[in-house]
N, C-alpha and C positions, 0 to 999 in steps of 0.2 A: 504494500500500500504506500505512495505518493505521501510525503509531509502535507502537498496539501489536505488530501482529503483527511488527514488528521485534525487539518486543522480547521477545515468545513466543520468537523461532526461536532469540536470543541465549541465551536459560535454558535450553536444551538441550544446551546447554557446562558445563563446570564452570567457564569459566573466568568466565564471567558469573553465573556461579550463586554464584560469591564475592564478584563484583566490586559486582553489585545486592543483595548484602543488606544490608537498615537501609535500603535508599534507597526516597525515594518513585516512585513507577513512573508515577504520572499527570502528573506533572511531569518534562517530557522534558527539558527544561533543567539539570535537578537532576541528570541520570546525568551522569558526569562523563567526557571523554575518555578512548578508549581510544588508545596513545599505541604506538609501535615499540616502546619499551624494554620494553610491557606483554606487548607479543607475542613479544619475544626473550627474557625471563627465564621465562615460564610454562612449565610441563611441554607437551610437544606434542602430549601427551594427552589434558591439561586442555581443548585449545582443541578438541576434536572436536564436532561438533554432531549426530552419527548412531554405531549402534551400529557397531563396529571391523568386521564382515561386509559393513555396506553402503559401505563406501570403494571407489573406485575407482581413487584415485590420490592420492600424497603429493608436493608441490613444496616446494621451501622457495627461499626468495633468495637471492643469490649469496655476499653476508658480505661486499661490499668494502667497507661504510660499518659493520660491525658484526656481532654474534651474527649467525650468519641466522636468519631468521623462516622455522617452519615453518609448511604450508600443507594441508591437506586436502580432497578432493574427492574429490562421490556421485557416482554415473554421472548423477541428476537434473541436478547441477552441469555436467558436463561437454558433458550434450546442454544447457540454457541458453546454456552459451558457444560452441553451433556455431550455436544462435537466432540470434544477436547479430550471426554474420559472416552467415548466410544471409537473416535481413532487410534489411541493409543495401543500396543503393546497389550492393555489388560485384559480384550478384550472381551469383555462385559455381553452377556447372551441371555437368553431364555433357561439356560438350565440353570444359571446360578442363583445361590441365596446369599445374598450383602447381608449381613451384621454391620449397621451402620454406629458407630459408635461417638464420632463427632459431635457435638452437642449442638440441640437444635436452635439455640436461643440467639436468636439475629446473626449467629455465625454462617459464613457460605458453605463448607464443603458438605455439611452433614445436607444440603435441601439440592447439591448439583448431583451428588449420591444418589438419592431416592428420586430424582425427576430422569437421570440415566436408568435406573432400574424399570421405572413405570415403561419408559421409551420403548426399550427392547421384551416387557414384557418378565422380567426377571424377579425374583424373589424379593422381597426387603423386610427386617428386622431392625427396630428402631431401637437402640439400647442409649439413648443419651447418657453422656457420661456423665452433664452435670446433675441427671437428675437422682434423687437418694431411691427413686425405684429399682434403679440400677446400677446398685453397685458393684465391684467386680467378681464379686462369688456369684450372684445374681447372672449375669454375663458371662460366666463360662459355663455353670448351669445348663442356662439356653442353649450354651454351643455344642453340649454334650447332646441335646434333646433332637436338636435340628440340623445340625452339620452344615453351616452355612461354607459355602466356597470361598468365597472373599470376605477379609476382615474388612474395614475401611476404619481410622483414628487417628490420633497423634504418636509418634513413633513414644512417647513415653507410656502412653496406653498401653503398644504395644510388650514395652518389654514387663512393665507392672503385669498386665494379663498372663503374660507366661509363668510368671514365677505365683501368681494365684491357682491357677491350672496347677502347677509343679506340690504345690503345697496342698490339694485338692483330690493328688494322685491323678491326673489325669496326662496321656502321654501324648508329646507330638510327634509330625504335626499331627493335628486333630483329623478324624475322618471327612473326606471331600474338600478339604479344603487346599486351594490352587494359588492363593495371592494375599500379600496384605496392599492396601492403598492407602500410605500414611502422607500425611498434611500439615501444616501448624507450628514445626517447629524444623531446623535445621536436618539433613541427614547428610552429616558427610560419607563417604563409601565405607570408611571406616566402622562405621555405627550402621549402614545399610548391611552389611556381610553380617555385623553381629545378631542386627535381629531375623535375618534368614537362616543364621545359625539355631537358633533361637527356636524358631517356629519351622524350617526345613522348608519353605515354600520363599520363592521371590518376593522381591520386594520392589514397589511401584512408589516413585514421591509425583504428588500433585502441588506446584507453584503457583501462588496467585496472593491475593490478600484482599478483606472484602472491600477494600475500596476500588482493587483492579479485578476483579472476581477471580476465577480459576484461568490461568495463564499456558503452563505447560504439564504435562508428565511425562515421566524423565521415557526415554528408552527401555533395553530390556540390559544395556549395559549401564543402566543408574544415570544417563546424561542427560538433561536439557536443553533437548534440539530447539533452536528457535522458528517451530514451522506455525507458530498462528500469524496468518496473516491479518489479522485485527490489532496487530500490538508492536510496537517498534520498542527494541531496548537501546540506550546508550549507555556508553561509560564515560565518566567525566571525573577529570581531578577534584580537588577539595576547593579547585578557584573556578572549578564550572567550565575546564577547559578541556574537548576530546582528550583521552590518553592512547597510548601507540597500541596498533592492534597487537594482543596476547598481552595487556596490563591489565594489573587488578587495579579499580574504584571503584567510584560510587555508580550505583544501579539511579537509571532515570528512568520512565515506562510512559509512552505515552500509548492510549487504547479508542480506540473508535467505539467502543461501547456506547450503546443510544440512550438506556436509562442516566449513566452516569458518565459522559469521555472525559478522557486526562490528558493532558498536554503538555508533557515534558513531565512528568512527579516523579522527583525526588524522593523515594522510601525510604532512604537512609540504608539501606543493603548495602554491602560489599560483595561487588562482583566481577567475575572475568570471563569476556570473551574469545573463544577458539576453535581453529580449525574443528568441523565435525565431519570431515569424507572419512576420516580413520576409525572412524568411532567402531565400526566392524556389524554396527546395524542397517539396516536398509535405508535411515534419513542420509543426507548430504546438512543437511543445514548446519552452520554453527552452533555449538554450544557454548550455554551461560555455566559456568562454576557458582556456585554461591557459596559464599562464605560467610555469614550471618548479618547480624547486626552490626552498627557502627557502635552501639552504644555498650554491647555484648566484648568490644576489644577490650585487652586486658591490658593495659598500660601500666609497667611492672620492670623495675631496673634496666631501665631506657630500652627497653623490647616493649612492641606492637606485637599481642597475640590475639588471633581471630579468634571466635568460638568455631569455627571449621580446626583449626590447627589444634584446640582443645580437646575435638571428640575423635580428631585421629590420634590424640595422645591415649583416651582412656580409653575408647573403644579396643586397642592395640595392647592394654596391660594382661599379663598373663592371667590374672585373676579381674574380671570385672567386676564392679562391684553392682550390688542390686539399683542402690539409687545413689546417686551422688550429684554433688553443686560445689561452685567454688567461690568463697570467699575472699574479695579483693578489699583490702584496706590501705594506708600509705606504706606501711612499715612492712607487709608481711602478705601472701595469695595463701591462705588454706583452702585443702582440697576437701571437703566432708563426703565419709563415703560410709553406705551401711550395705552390709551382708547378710543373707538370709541367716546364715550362722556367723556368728562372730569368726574374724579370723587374729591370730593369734601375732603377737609383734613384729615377726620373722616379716610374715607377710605384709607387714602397711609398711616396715623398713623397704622392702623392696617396690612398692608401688611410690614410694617418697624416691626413692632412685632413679625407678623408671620414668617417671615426667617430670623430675628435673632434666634428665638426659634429654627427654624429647621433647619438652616445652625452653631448655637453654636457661631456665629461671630459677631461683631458690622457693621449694614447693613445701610446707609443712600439710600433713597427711593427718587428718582424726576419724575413729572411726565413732558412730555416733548412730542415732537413730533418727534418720527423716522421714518416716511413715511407720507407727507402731504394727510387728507384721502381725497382731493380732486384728490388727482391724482389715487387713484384707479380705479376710475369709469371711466376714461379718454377715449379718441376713440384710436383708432391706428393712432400714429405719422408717420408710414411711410405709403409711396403709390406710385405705379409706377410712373415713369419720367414721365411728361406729356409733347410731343413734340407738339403737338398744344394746343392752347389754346385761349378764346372769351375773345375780348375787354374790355368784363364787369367781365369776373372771374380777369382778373388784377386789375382793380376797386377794384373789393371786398377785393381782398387782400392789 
């Protein structure tokens, strides 16, 4: 797609229709980013890019880093992002059953899931993650009951679920099941291999964020071909300036989407563009590397460390651990990590080793508890109002 007709779909907004005037148009260089804080202060009216009749759906983001950003989408929009998962690699049919697990609450991937499944006709199972219907003993339950093919979640779903299953006795992979489709958070290949290690079936990542809806999934070799023709990526230095082809910066995305188009946004990603004819799958297209967040780097004894170069560090440790996070303060990066069983000094000495060596930085290692693993196994805390109720169930209680 032409910069212009990008920047046609953008002037169908008001919010562009303020933002391009005085500016020269043939000079694409010259629009200026459009930026988070441009999308959380504007009227969410302003950003519409279709008359109020032809919407079909409003998202916006969650708000943990800020305003949320509202988000709008045609039904044109909608079938697009069921394109996206039905051309892919995963392909999505009639025999399968989705366990959708993504949660439903204004977030996109869990509602481009189940509008892909209706499409072809496929199975779906709504296991929302945030809901306390469905907690994760709940949700492997089901998977034991029904055998769904494809998982679909956050790769951290993904790996809490396995070790809920593990502790559940339950063995992988599970029966019929063909694919995970994870979303929401980083997967460097490093942490892709771990969770196919993990569950023995491939693993699929879907790119997008709901301001730019679902964007790419990767290949069947983990990459991000850049084949939607509705979305142009740049990279751009820290002063807004192109960088040489095969450099990492910053991710710009601008998208013809009719509910909501972007023109030029800034996401604050870290990314890189490269040759894709080698990839060894059928696309030619370039692929994007991501390497997470800007805000996600670890700035730590004058090193710049991604959260990509992070999860190749742990993802890669002889012993992974169940849940882990890193703690960055001025003086010191603690790693916190818990293990289904404790493991005993030998072992956090050697994991304080091993990503010093491969993170270059001085790394202090605790091991600790960030999810009590009694409560994995838990039953579901919620259940309907009960308006009668015997003598003796109040007793009990």
């Amino acid at each position: 797609m032409s910069n212009r007709l990008f920047i046609e779909a953008a002037l169908r907004s008001k919010l562009y229709q303020k933002k391009l005037k005085n500016i020269n148009l043939e000079d694409w260089n010259s629009i200026s980013f459009t930026t988070k804080n441009d999308l959380r202060s504007a009227d969410a009216y302003d950003m519409l890019g279709v008359p109020l009749h032809q919407v079909a759906a409003y998202h916006e983001t969650s708000g943990t880093t800020g305003t949320p950003t509202p988000s709008w989408y045609s039904r044109k929009d909608i079938e697009q992002g069921v394109q996206i998962i039905l051309q892919s690699p995963l392909q999505i049919n009639e025999n399968d059953i989705v366990l959708n697990r993504f949660p439903f609450a204004l977030a996109i991937p869990s509602f481009m899931v189940y509008e892909t499944t209706q499409k072809v006709g496929a199975g779906h199972i709504g296991a929302d993650k945030a809901s306390m219907v469905t907690p994760d003993r709940r949700v492997v339950e089901i998977m034991e009951r029904t055998h769904p093919t494809i998982l679909a979640m956050l790769p951290s779903e993904a790996e809490k679920l396995y070790y809920v299953g593990m502790q559940m006795g339950v063995r992988f992979p599970t029966k019929g099941l063909r694919a995970l489709l994870l979303a929401g958070e980083l997967i460097s290949p490093a942490r892709k291999k771990h969770i196919e290690q993990l569950w023995g079936v491939p693993v699929y990542g879907l790119f997008g964020s709901t301001e730019t809806g679902g964007l790419f999934v990767t290949c069947e070799n983990g990459h991000y071909h850049l084949d939607n023709p509705n979305v142009k990526i740049e990279v751009v230095d820290d002063f807004g300036n192109p960088v040489e082809n095969g450099e990492k910066g910053n991710c710009v995305i601008s998208s013809a989407r009719e509910g909501m188009p972007l023109l030029r946004y800034a996401n604050q990603d870290i990314v890189q563009i490269v040759d894709g004819s080698q990839c060894g799958c059928q696309k030619k297209e370039p692929i994007m590397l991501h390497y997470g967040r800007k805000e996600d780097v670890i700035q730590y004894q004058n090193k710049s460390i991604t959260f990509y170069e992070v999860q190749e560090a742990v993802y890669t440790l002889h012993k992974v651990p169940f849940m882990w996070k890193i703690r960055v303060s001025s003086d010191r990066v603690q790693f916190l990590c818990q293990f289904i069983e404790p493991v005993d000094e030998t072992a956090i000495s050697n994991i304080k080793y091993e990503l010093t060596e491969k993170l270059g930085i001085d790394i202090d290692v605790q091991q600790t508890v960030i999810i009590p693993v009694e409560k994995l196994t838990e039953k579901p805390a919620y259940a309907k109002y009960a308006y009668i109720e015997s003598e003796r169930e109040v007793l009990v209680k």
